[in-house]
PyMOL commands that place a pseudoatom at each C-alpha (Angstrom):
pseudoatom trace, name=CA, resn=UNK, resi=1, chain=A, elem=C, hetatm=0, pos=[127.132, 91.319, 111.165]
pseudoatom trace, name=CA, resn=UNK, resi=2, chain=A, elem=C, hetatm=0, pos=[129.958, 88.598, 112.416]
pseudoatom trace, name=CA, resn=UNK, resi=3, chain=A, elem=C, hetatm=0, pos=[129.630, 90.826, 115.734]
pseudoatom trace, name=CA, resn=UNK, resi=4, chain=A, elem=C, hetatm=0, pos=[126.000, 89.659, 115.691]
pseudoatom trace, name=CA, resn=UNK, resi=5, chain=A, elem=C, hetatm=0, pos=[126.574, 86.229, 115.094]
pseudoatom trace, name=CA, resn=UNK, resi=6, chain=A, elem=C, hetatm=0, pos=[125.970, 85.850, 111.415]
pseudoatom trace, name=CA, resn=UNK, resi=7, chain=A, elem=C, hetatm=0, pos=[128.394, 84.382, 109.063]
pseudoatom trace, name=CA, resn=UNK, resi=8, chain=A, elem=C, hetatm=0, pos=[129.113, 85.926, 106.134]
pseudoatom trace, name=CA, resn=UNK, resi=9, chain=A, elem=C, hetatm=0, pos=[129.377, 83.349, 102.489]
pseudoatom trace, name=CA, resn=UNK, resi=10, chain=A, elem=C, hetatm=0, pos=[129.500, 84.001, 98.865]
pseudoatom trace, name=CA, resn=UNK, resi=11, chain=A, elem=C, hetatm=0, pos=[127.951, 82.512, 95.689]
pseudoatom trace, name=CA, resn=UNK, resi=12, chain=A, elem=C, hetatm=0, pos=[129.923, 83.517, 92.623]
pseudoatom trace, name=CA, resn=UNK, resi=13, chain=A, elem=C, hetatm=0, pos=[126.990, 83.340, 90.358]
pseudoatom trace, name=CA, resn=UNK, resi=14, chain=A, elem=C, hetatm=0, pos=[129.003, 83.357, 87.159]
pseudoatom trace, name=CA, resn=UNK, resi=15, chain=A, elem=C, hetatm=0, pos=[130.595, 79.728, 88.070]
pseudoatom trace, name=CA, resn=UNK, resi=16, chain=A, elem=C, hetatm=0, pos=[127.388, 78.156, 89.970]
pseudoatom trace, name=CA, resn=UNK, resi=17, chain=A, elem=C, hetatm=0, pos=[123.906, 78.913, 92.443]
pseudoatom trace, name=CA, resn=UNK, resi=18, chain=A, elem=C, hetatm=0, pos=[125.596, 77.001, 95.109]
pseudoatom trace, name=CA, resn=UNK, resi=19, chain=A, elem=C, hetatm=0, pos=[128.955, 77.068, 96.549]
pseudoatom trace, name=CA, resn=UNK, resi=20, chain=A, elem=C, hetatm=0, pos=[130.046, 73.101, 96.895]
pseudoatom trace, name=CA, resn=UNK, resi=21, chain=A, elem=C, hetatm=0, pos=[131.729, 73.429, 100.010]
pseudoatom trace, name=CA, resn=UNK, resi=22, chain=A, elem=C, hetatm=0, pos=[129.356, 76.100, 102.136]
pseudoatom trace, name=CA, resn=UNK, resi=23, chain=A, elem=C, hetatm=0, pos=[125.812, 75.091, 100.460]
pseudoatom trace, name=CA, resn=UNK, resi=24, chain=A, elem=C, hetatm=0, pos=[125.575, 78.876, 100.596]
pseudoatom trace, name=CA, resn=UNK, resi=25, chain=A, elem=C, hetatm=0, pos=[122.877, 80.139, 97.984]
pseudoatom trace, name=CA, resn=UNK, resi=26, chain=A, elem=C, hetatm=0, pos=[120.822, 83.540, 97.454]
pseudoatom trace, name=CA, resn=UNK, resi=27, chain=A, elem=C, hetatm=0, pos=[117.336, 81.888, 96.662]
pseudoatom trace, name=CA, resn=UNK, resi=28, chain=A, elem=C, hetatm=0, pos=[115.836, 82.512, 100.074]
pseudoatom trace, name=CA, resn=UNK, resi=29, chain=A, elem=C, hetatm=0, pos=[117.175, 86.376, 100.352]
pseudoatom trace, name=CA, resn=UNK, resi=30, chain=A, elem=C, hetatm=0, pos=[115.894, 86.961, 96.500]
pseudoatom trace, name=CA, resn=UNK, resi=31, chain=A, elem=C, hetatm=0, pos=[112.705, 85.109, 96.848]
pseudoatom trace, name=CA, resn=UNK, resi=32, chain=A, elem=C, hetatm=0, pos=[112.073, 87.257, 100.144]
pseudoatom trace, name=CA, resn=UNK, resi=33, chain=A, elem=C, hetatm=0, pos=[113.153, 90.444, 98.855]
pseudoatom trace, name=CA, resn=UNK, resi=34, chain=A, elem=C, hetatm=0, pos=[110.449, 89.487, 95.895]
pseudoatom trace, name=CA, resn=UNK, resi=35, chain=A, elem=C, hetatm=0, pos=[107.952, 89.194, 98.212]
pseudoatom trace, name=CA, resn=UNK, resi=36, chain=A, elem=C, hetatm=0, pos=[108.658, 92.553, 99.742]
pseudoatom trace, name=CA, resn=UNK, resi=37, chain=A, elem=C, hetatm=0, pos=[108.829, 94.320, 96.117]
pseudoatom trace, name=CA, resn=UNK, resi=38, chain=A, elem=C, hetatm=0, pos=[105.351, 92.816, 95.434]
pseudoatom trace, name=CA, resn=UNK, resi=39, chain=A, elem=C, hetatm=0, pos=[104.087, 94.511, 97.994]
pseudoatom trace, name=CA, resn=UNK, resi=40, chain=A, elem=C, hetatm=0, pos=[105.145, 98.202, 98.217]
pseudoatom trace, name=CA, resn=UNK, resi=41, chain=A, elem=C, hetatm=0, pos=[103.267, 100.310, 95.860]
pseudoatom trace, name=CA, resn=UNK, resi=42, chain=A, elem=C, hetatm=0, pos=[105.106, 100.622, 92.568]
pseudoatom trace, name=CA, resn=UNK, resi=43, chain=A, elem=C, hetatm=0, pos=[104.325, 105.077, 92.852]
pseudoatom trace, name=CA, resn=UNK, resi=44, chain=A, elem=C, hetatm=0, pos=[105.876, 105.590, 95.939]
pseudoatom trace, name=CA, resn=UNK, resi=45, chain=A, elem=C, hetatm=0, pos=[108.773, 103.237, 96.280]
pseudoatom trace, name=CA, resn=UNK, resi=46, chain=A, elem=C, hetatm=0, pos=[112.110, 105.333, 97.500]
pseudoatom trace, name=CA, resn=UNK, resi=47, chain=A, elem=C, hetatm=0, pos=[114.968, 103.609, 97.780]
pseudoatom trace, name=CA, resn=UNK, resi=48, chain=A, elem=C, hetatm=0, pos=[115.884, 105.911, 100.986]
pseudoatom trace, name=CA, resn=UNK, resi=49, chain=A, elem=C, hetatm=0, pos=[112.278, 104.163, 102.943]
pseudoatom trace, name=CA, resn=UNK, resi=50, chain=A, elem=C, hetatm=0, pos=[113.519, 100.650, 101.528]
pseudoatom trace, name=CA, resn=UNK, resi=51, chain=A, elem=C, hetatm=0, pos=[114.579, 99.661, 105.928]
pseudoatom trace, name=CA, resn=UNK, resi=52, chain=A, elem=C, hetatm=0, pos=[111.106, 101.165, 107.031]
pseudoatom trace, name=CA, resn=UNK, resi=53, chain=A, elem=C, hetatm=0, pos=[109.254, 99.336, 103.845]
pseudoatom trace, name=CA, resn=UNK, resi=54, chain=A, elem=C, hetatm=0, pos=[111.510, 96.227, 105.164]
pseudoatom trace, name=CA, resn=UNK, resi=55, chain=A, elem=C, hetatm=0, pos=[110.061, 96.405, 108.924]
pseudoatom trace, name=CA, resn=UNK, resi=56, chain=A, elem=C, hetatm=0, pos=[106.619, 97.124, 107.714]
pseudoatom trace, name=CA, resn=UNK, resi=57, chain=A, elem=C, hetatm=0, pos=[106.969, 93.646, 105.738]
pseudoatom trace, name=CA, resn=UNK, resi=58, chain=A, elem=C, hetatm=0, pos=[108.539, 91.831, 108.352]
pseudoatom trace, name=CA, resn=UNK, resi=59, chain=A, elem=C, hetatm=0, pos=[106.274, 93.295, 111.155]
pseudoatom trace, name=CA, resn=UNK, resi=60, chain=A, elem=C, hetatm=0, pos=[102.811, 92.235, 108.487]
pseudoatom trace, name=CA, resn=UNK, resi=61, chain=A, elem=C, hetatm=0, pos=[104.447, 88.898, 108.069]
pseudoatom trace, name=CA, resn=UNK, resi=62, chain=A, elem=C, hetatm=0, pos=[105.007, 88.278, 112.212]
pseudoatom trace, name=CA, resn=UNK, resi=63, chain=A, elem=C, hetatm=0, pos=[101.430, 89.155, 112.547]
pseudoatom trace, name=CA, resn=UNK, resi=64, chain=A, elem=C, hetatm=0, pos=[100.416, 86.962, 110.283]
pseudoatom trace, name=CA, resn=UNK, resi=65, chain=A, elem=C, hetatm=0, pos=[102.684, 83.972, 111.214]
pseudoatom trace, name=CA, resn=UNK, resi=66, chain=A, elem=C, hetatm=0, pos=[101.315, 84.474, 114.707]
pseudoatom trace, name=CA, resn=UNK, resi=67, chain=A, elem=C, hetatm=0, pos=[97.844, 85.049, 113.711]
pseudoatom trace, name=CA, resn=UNK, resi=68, chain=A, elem=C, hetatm=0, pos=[97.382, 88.594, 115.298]
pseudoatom trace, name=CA, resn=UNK, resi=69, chain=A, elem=C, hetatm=0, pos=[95.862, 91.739, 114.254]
pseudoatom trace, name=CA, resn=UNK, resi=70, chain=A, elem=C, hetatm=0, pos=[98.451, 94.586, 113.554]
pseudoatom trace, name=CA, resn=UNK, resi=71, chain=A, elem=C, hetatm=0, pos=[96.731, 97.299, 114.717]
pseudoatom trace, name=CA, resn=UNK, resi=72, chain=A, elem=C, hetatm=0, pos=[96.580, 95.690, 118.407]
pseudoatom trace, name=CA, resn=UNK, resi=73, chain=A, elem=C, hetatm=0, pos=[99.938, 94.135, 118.134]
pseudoatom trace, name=CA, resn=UNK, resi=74, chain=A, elem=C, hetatm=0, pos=[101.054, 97.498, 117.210]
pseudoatom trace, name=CA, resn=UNK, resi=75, chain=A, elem=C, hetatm=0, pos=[99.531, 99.261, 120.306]
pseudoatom trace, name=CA, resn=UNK, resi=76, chain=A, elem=C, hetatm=0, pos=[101.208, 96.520, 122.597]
pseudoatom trace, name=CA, resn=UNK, resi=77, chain=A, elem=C, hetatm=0, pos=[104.939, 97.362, 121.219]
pseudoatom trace, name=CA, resn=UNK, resi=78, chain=A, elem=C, hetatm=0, pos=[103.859, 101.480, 121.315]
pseudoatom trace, name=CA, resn=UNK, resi=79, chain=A, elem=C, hetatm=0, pos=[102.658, 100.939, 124.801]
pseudoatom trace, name=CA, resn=UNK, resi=80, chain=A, elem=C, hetatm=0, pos=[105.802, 99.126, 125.665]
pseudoatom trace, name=CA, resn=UNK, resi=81, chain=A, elem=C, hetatm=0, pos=[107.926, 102.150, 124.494]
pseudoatom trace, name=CA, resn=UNK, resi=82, chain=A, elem=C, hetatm=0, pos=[105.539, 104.701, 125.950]
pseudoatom trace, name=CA, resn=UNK, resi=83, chain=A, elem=C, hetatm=0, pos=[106.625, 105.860, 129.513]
pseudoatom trace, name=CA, resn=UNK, resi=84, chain=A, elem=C, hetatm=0, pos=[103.581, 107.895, 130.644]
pseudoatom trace, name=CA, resn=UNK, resi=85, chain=A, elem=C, hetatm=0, pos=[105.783, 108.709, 134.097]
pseudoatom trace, name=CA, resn=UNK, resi=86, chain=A, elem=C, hetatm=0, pos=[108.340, 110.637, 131.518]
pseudoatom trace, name=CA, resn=UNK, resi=87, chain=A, elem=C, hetatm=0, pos=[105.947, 113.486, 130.427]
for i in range(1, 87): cmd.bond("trace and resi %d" % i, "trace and resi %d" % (i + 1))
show_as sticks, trace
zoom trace
């Protein structure tokens, strides 16, 4: 992820939420990740889906952000990967 940009920081939860020096806390990765749970089915949840249930979410929650409808936002990004010159 440092290759990407992102720093990596730690919370040892056993001493404290939030590390002193960094600020560095978990609440906004748990409280996201609690959204996502909430709304996958509780039936067919498989761990081995969990990145595709994670881009569903975060696609649903662009959309909404944005105010757009899915299905046509959806179409735009197929279309965009669709190369009708390649078949």
């Amino acid at each position: 992820m440092e290759d990407e940009g992102f720093i990596h920081l730690t919370v040892i939860h056993s001493i404290q939420f939030k590390n002193p020096q960094t600020a560095a806390h978990t609440n906004n990765v748990e409280g996201m990740w609690r959204h996502v749970k909430v709304s996958l089915s509780q039936c067919y949840r498989k761990k081995r889906f969990y990145g595709r249930y994670l881009a569903q979410f975060m696609f649903l929650k662009r959309c909404r952000i944005l105010n757009i409808k899915p299905l046509t936002e959806f179409f735009k990004f197929a279309g965009e990967l669709y190369d009708p010159k390649a078949m």
